[in-house]
BAGU-705971 format. One record per residue (C-alpha): residue in one letter; y, z, x negated. Coordinates in nm, 3 decimals, m for minus. Layout:
N
+--------+---------+---------+---------+
: residu :      c2 :      c3 :      c1 :
+--------+---------+---------+---------+
:      a :       Y :       Z :       X :
...
+--------+---------+---------+---------+
***
This chain:
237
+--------+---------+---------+---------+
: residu :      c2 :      c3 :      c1 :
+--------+---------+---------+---------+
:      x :   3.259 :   7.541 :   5.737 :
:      x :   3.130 :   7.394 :   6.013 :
:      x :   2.722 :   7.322 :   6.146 :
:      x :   2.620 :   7.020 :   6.386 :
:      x :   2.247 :   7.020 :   6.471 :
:      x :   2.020 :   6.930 :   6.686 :
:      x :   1.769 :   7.254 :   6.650 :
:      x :   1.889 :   7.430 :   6.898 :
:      x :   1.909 :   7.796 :   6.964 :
:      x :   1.544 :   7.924 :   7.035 :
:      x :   1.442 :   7.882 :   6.678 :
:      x :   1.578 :   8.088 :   6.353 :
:      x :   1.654 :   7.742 :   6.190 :
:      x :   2.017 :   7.799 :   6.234 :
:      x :   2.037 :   8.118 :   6.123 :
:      x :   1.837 :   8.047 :   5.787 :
:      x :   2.070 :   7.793 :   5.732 :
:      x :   2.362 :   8.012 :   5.782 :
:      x :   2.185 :   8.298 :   5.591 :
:      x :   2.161 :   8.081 :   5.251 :
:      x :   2.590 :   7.975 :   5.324 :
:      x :   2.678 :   8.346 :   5.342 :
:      x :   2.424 :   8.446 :   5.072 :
:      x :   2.614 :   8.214 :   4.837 :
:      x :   2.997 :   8.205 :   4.968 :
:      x :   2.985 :   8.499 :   5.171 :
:      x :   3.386 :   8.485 :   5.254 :
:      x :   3.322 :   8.159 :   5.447 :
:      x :   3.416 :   8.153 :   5.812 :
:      x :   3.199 :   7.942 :   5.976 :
:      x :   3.209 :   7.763 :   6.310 :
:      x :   2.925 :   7.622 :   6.539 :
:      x :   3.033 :   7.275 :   6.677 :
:      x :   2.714 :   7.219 :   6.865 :
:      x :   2.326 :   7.293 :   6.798 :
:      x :   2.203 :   7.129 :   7.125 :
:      x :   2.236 :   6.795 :   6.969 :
:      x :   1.953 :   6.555 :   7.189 :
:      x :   1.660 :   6.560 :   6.923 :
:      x :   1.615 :   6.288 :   6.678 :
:      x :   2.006 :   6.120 :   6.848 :
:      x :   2.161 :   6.036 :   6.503 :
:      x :   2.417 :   5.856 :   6.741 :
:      x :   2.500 :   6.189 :   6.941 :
:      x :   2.525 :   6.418 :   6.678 :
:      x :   2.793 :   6.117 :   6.433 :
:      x :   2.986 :   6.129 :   6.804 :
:      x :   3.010 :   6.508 :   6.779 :
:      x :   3.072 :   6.564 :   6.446 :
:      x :   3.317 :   6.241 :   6.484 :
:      x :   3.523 :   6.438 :   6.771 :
:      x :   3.523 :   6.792 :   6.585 :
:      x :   3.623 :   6.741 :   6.234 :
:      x :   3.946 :   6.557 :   6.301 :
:      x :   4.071 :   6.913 :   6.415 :
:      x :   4.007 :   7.122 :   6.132 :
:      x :   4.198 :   7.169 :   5.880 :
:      x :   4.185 :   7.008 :   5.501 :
:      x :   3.910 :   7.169 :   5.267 :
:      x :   3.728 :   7.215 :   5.598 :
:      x :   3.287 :   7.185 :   5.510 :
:      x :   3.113 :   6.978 :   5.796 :
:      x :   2.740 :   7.009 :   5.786 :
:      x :   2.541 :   6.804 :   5.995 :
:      x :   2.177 :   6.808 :   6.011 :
:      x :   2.015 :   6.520 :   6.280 :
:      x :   1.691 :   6.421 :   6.053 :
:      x :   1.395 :   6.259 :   6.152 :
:      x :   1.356 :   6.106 :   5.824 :
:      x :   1.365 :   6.461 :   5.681 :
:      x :   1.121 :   6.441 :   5.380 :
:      x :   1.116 :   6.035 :   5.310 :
:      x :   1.296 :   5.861 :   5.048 :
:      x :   1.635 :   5.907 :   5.261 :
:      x :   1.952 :   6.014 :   5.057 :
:      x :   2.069 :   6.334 :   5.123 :
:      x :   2.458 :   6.307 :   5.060 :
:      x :   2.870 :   6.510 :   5.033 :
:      x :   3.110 :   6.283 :   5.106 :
:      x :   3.506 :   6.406 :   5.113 :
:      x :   3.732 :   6.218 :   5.334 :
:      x :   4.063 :   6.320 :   5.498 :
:      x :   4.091 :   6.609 :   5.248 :
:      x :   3.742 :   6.754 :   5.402 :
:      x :   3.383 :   6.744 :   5.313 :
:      x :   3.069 :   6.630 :   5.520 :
:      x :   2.696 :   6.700 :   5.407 :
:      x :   2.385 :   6.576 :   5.523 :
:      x :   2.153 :   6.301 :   5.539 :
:      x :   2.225 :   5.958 :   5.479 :
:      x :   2.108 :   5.810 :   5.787 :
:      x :   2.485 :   5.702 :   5.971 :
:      x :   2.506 :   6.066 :   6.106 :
:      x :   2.863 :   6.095 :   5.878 :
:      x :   2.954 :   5.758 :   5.938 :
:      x :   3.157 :   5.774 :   6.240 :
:      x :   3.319 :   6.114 :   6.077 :
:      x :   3.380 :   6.019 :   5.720 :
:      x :   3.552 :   5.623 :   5.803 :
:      x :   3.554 :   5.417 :   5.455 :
:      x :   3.591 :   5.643 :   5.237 :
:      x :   3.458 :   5.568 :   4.919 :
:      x :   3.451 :   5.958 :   4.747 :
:      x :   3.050 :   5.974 :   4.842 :
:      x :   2.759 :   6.133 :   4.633 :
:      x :   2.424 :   6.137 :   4.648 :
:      x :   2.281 :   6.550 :   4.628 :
:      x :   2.037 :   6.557 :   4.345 :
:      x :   1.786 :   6.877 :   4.371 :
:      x :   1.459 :   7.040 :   4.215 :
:      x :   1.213 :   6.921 :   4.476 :
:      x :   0.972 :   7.207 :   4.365 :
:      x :   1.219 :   7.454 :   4.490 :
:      x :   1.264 :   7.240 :   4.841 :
:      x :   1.101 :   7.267 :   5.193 :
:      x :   0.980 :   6.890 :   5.275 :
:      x :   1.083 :   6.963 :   5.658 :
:      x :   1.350 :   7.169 :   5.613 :
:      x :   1.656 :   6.994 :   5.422 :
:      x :   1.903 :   7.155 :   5.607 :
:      x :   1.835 :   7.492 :   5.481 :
:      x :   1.712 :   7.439 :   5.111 :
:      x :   1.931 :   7.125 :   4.996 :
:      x :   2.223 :   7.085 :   5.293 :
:      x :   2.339 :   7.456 :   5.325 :
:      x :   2.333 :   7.521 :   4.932 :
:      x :   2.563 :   7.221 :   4.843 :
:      x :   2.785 :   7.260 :   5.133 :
:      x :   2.820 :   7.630 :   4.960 :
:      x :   2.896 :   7.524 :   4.616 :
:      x :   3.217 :   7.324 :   4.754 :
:      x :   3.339 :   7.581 :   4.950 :
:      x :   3.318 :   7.777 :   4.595 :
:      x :   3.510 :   7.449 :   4.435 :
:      x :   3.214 :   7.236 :   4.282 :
:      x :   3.318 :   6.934 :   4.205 :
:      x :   3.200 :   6.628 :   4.449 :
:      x :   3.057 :   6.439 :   4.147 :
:      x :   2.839 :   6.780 :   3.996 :
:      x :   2.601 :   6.711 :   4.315 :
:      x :   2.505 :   6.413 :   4.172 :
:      x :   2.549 :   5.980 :   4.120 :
:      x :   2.806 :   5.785 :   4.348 :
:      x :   2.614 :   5.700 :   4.643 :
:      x :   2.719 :   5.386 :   4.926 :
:      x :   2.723 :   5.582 :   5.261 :
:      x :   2.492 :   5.404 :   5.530 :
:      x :   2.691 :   5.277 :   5.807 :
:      x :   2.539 :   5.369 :   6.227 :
:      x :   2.451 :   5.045 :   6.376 :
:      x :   2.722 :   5.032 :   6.647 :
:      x :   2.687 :   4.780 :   6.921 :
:      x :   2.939 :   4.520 :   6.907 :
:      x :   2.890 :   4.429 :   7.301 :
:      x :   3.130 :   4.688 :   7.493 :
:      x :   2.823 :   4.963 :   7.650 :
:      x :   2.824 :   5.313 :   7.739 :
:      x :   2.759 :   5.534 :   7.403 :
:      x :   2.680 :   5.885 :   7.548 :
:      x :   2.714 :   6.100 :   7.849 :
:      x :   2.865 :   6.448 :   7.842 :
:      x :   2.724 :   6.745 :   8.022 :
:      x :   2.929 :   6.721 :   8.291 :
:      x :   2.802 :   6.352 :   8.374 :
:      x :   3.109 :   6.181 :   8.227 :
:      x :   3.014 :   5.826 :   8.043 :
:      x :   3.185 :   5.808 :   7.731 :
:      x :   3.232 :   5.435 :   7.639 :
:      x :   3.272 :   5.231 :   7.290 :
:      x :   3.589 :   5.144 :   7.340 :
:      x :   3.902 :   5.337 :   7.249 :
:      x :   4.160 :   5.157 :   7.399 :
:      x :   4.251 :   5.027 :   7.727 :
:      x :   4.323 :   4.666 :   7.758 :
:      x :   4.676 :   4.617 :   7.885 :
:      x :   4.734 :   4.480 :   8.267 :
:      x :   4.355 :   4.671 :   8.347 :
:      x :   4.305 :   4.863 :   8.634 :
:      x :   3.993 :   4.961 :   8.664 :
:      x :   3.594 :   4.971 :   8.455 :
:      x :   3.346 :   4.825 :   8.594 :
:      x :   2.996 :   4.985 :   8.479 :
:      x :   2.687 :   4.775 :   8.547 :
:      x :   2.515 :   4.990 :   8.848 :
:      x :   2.881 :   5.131 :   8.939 :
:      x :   3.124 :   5.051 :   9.203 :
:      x :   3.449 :   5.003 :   9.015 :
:      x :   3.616 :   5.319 :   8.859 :
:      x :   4.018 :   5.300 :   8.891 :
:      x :   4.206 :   5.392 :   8.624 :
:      x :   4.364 :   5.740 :   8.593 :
:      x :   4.525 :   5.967 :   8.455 :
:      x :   4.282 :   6.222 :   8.504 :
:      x :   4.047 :   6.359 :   8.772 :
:      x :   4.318 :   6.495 :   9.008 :
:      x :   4.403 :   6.152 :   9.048 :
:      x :   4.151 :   6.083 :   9.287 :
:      x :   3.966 :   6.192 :   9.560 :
:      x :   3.677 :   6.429 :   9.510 :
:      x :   3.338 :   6.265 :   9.422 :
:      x :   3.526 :   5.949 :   9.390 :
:      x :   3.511 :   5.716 :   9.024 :
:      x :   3.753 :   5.729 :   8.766 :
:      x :   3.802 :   5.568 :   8.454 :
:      x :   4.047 :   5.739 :   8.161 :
:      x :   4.166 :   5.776 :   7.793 :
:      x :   3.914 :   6.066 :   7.744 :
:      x :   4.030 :   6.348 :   7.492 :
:      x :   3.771 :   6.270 :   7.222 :
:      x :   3.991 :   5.913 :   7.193 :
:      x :   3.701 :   5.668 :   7.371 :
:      x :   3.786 :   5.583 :   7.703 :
:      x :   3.565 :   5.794 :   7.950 :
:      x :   3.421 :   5.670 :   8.310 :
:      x :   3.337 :   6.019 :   8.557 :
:      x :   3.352 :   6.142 :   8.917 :
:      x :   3.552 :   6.395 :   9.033 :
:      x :   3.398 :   6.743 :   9.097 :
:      x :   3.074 :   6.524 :   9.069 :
:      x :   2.912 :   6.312 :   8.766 :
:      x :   2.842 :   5.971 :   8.685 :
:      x :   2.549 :   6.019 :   8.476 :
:      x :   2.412 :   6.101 :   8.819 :
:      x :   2.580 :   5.803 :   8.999 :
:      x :   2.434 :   5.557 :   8.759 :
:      x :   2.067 :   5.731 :   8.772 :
:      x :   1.930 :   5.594 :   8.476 :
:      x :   1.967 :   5.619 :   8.073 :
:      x :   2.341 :   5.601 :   7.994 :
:      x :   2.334 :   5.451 :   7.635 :
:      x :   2.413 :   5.101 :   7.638 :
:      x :   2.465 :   5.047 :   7.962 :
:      x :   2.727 :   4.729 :   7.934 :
:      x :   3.072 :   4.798 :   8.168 :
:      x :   3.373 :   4.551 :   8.170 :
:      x :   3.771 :   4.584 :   8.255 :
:      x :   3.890 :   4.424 :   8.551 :
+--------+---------+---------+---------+
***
């Protein structure tokens, strides 16, 4: 089983959540993929959880909890796809993970028995327990229609990576291209990867997540481009 958050590591919210897993299915192994997850970035944590899951193996639990709307009428929701299962709200943050898979539920609970602010712990990390134990999908509750993330249909800049790299919408290169051109970049050449050019210079790549990633060698880009990342248009030339 597998947690994607954005509560970080100062608080106990984690833990809790991980307490009620192993309280319940306590042969589980489970694996962090991230809990530093910008707050409130529905987009970040769906491109995290999007990367991850294709990885691990079928049966595999993905939790993800990125929920502002923790509380509101929002669907909380299992979907299986791939052979796996992904839990959590039903804001896009599965989208990018689950694809169109139709096999989604909506998770039915005793409110009385639920935290308002605190899904992940009470109605998240219980269901995602009863399928590890072999619930059935459909004994969480009604057939639900996932909610899709709004994705940009103009190519932009999605996210950047710690190490400054811009990861891009786009997942393939456009044959006969040589280079991306970022608005408020010079042009990056294309590469094969960093080595290729010379230290702090641009490059531009088929990034190992599977978008095409913009970065400087031994330097960042994020940096470079000095500003807010996400949706910053770029171009191939």
């Amino acid at each position: 089983m597998t947690l994607t958050t954005d509560f970080g590591n100062r608080d106990p919210f984690v833990a809790e959540m991980k307490a009620v897993i192993l309280r319940l299915c306590p042969e589980v192994t489970l694996v962090d993929v991230t809990h530093e997850v910008a707050p409130r970035d529905v987009l970040e944590g769906a491109l995290a959880l999007a990367r991850a899951a294709r990885w691990f193996p079928r049966q595999t639990v993905h939790v993800a909890v990125i929920d502002p709307g923790v509380g509101s009428a929002r669907a909380g929701v299992a979907c299986r796809s791939r052979g796996q299962f992904f839990v959590g709200p039903d804001n896009g943050l599965l989208s990018l993970a689950v694809g169109k898979t139709r096999s989604c539920h909506r998770i039915d609970y005793p409110r009385a028995q639920v935290a308002p602010t605190f899904h992940g712990r009470d109605v998240f990390a219980r269901a995602a327990a009863g399928l590890a134990l072999g619930l059935p999908l459909r004994d969480l509750g009604r057939p639900h229609r996932l909610t899709r993330l709004p994705m940009s249909r103009r190519p932009c800049v999605l996210h950047a990576d710690r190490f400054g790299n811009l990861v891009l919408s786009v997942k393939d290169i456009p044959p006969g291209s040589r280079a991306v051109l970022v608005d408020g970049l010079d042009a990056a050449p294309l590469a094969r990867t960093y080595a290729d050019v010379q230290p702090g210079s641009l490059c531009a790549y088929a990034g190992s997540g599977g978008r095409v990633e913009v970065a400087v060698r031994d330097g960042s880009a994020l940096d470079l481009l000095g500003r807010a990342p996400r949706g910053v248009r770029f171009r191939f030339a």
